[in-house]
Structures are given as structure tokens and as C-alpha cells.
C-alpha positions in Angstrom: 0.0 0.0 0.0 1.8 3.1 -1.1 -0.7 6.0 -0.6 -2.6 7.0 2.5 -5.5 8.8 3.8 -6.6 10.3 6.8 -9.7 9.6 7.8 -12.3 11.6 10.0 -11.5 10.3 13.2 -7.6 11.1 12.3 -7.0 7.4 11.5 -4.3 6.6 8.8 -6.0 4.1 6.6 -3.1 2.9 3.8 -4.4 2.0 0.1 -3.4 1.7 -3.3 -4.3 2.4 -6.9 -4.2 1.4 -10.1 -5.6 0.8 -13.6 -7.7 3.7 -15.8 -11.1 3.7 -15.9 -14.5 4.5 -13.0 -13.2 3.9 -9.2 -13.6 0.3 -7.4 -12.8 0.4 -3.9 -12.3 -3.2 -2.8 -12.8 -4.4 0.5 -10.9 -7.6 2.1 -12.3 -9.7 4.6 -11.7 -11.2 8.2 -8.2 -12.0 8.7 -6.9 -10.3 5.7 -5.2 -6.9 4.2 -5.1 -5.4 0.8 -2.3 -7.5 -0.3 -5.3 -10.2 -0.6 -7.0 -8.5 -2.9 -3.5 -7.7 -4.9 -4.6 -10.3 -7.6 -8.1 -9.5 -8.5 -7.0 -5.9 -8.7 -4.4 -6.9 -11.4 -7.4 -8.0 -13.3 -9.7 -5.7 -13.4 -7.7 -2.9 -13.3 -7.3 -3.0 -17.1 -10.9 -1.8 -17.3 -10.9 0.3 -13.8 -9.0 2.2 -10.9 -9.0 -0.3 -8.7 -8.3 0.1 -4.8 -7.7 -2.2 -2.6 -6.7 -1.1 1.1 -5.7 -1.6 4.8 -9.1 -1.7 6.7 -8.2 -0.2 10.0 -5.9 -2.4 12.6 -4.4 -4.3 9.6 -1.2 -4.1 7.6 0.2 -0.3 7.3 -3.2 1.5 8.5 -3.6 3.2 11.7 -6.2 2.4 14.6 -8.3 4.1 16.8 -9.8 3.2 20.0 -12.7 2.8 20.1 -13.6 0.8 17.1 -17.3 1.0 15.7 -18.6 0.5 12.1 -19.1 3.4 11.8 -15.8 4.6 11.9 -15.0 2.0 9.0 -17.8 3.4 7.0 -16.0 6.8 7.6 -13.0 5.2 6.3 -14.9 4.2 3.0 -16.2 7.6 2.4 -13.0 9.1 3.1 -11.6 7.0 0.5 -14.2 7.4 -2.0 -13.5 11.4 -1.7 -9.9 10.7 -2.3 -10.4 8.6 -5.7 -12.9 11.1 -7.0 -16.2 11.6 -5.1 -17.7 8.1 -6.2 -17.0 4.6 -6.6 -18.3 0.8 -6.8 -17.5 -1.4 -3.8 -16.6 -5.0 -3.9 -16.7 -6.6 -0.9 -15.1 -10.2 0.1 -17.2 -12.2 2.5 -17.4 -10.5 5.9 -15.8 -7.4 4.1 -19.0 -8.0 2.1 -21.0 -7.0 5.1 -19.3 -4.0 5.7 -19.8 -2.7 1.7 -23.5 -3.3 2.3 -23.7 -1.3 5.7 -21.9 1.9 3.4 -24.1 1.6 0.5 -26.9 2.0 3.4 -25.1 4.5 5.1 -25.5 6.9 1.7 -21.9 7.3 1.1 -21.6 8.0 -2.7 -21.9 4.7 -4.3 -22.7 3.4 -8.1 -22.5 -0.4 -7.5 -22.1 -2.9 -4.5 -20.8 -6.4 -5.4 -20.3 -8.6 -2.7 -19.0 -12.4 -2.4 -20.2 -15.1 0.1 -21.1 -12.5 2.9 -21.6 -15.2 5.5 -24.8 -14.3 7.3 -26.5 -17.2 9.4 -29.2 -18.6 7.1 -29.2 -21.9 8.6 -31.1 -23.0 11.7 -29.0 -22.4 14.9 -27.4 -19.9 13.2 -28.4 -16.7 15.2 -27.1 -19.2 18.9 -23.8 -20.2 17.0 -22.7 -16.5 16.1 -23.7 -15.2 19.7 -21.4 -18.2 21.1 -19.0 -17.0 19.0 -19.2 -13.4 20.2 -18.9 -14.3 23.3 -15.8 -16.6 22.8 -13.8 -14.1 20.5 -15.2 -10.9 23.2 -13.4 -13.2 26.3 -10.2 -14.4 24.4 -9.2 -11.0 23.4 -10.2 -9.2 26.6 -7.4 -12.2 28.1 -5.2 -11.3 25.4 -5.1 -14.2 24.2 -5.0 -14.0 20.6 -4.6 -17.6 19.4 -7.6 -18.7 21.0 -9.6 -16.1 19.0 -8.3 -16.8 15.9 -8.8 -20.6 17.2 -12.4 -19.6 17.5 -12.5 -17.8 13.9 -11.4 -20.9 12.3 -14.0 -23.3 14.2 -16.4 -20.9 13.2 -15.3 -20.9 9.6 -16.1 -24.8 9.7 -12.7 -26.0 9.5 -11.5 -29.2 11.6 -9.7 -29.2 14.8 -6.8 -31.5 13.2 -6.3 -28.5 10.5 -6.6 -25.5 13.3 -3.8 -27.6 15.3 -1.8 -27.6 11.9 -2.0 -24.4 11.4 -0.8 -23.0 14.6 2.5 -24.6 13.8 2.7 -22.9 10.5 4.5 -19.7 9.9 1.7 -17.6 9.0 0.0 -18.8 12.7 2.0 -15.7 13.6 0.7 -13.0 11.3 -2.4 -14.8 12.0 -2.6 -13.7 15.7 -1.1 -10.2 14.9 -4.2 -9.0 13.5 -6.3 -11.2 15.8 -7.9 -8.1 17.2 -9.6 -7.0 14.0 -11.8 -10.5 14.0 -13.7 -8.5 16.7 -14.4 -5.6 13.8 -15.5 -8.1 11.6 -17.3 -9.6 14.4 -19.2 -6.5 14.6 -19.8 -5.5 10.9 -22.1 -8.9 10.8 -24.3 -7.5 13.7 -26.1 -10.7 15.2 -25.1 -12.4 12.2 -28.5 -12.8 10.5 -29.2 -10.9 7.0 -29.8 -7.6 7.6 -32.9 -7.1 5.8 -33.8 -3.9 7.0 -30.3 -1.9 6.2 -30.3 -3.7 2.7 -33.6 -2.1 1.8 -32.5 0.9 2.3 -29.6 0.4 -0.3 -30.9 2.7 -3.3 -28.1 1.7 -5.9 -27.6 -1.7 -7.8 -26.3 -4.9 -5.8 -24.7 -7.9 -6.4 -24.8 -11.1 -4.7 -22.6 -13.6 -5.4 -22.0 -17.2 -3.9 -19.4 -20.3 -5.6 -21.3 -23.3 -7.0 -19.1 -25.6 -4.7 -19.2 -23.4 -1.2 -22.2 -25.1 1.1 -25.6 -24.5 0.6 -26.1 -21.8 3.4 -23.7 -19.6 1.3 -25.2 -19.4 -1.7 -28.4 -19.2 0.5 -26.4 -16.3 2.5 -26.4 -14.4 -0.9 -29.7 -15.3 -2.4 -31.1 -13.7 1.1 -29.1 -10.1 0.2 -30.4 -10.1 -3.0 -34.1 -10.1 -2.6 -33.5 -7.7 0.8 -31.8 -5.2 -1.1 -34.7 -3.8 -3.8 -32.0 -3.5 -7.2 -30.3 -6.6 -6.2 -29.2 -9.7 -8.3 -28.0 -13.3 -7.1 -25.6 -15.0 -9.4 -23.7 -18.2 -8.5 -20.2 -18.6 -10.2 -19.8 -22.5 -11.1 -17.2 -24.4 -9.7 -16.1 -21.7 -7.1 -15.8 -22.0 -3.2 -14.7 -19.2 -0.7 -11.7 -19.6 -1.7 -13.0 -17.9 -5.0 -10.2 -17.6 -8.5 -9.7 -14.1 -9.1 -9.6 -15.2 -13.0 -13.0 -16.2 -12.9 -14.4 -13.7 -10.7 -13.1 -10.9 -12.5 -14.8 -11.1 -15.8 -18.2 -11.5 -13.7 -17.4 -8.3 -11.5 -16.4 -6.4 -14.5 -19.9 -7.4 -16.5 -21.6 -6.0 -13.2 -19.3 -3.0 -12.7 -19.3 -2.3 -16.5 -22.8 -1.8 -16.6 -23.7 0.9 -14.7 
């Protein structure tokens, strides 16, 4: 990230840019940075400007006690102002939660796209995502960040042979640096449940997208956002999991973000 912006509540929030064309701001998920979104931004920015950046608490950004959405939203729109007044969003999966809750907010946007946001369709799912509050809420106030990230990844669905793995591997480390932000992603989901209410009030075009090989509940997850929000479209992309191939996503983003 080689540019910066300060954002209202005097927060450095780091970012970059690239590529010709209307602004995307793109906006990474739970335990990530920009540098995740560094290869779908190579794609599409032969059609657009493409940003990708540091949300708050992660790689070169700042951070500000005490965190609220709302201060990320303030981020966004200080973004936005800083690429040229207006942009699309692209949001990855909880990241995707956090695009929504701006295009609600009114901050100046032409387009939301958003992939797997993973709100609780499923039964239990409202009990599970309060366990997990409750979990991540103690193991941080303990400082103890491997148990949250512990607790991200049981969330996430994957096994307790694999979480025990990967606290041996090197990126267990970088994992647990940025530990604390789980919490902010934590929060952009609200209870967990699809927020039906904030996505009606989204008055520009929305995209909902989930893989054809991701569980059910996901494409479910994004089925749910499209029908909430009242321009929005569900599209699955075939053969896709979470875990989703920036060389097939692109082409789909650009269609949407093209046709504004």
C-alpha cells in the first residue's frame, strides 16, 4: 500500500491504486489486508481504478480506540472522496457485510458487489454467532489471541486437526497479529443474520454472489441479500468455493461494474 488517507476520526488508513477507468474500492475480509485483494485488482484494473486497502488495525493503517462501524464506514467515504467523489464497492465475505452497511449509510456509491457474505441462514445460526461473540469478546479481553483466531477458524467450519496444523505454520503468527480486528468483523455482521432492514434501504444496484461448490447456506447467505436489497441480483459462479479464483471472478465483476 503506497498511498494513505486520513480519515475523520484522524486514522491513517493505507491503500493503493491502479488501472484507468471509474473507481472500485475493494474491500478484504476477516483475517486479511489489501495484499489479498492484490490479484483481483491486477485484473480488473485493465478496465478500472481499482483500490484495494488496509481496513483499520491491519497491515500499514492506523487504529483508533474505540472501534465501531461506523468509523470504518468513515474510512470508505474518506476513501471514496480521495479517488474522486464516487466509486463501486466490492466486498469479500465479511468485508462484504461492511460494503452493504456503506451503500446503506448513503456514502456515494454506483454499484455494490459482494461475495459469500456469510450471514447465518441456517437453523441455529443466530445461537452459534452469539457463542462465537462471546468466545472471540473473552479471548481478546485475556489477550489471548490464538484462542480467537482458534475460535474464527472453528467458526469458519474447519476441523480441529487442521486448526492444530496451522498453529505450527509460519503464518499462525501474522495470523494472531491481526487477531484483534476479528472482533471488527465480528461487529460489521451484527447478530449475524441478514440484515434485511439496512439492505432495503440500499438505493443503488447490488450484487450477490456465492461459488457453485461453497455449502448451501452460502449461496443461500447471498440469495437472502439479493431479494432484501430492492436493485439486487444473485448469481452463482460454477465451480467456485470461498476460496474464490480471481480469473473467474473478475470477468463476472467487470460485466456487473461495467454496466452501470
Amino acid at each position: 500500500m503506497d498511498k494513505q488517507i486520513i480519515s475523520r476520526d484522524g486514522t491513517r488508513i493505507a491503500y493503493a491504486r491502479s488501472g484507468r477507468g471509474p473507481a472500485v474500492v475493494l474491500v478484504s475480509g476477516a483475517m486479511s489486508t489489501g495484499a489479498t485483494m492484490a490479484p483481483l485488482a491486477a485484473r480488473l484494473a485493465e478496465r478500472f481504478t481499482v483500490v484495494p486497502y488496509d481496513r483499520r488495525g491491519r497491515g500499514a493503517s492506523g487504529d483508533t480506540a474505540p472501534y465501531a462501524v461506523a468509523r470504518e464506514v468513515e474510512d470508505l467515504a474518506a476513501l471514496i472522496e480521495a479517488v474522486g467523489g464516487d466509486a463501486a464497492l466490492y466486498g469479500m465475505s465479511s468485508g462484504g457485510a461492511l460494503a452493504l452497511e456503506a451503500a446503506a449509510s448513503g456514502l456515494p456509491v454506483r454499484q455494490v458487489a459482494v461475495y459469500e457474505p456469510p450471514f447465518a441462514v441456517y437453523e441455529g445460526g443466530a445461537e452459534e454467532r452469539a457463542a462465537y461473540t462471546r468466545n472471540l469478546t473473552e479471548a481478546l479481553a485475556r489477550g489471548h489471541r490464538g484462542d480467537a483466531v482458534e475460535h474464527f477458524l472453528r467458526l469458519t467450519g474447519l476441523a480441529e486437526e487442521m486448526i492444530r496444523g496451522a498453529r505450527q505454520s509460519p503464518m499462525w503468527a501474522d495470523m494472531e497479529a491481526i487477531a484483534p480486528t476479528l472482533a471488527y468483523d465480528d461487529a460489521a455482521m451484527g447478530d449475524g443474520l441478514v440484515p434485511r432492514e439496512r439492505l432495503a434501504a440500499i438505493s443503488v444496484p447490488v450484487l450477490a454472489l456465492a461459488g457453485g461448490a461453497s455449502p448451501s447456506w452460502m449461496r443461500e447467505a447471498a440469495r437472502a441479500v439479493a431479494q432484501a436489497a430492492p436493485e439486487g441480483t444473485y448469481r452463482t459462479v460454477e465451480g467456485q468455493t470461498h476460496m474464490v479464483d480471481p480469473d473467474v471472478l473478475a470477468p463476472v465483476l467487470a460485466g456487473f461494474l461495467a454496466a452501470d
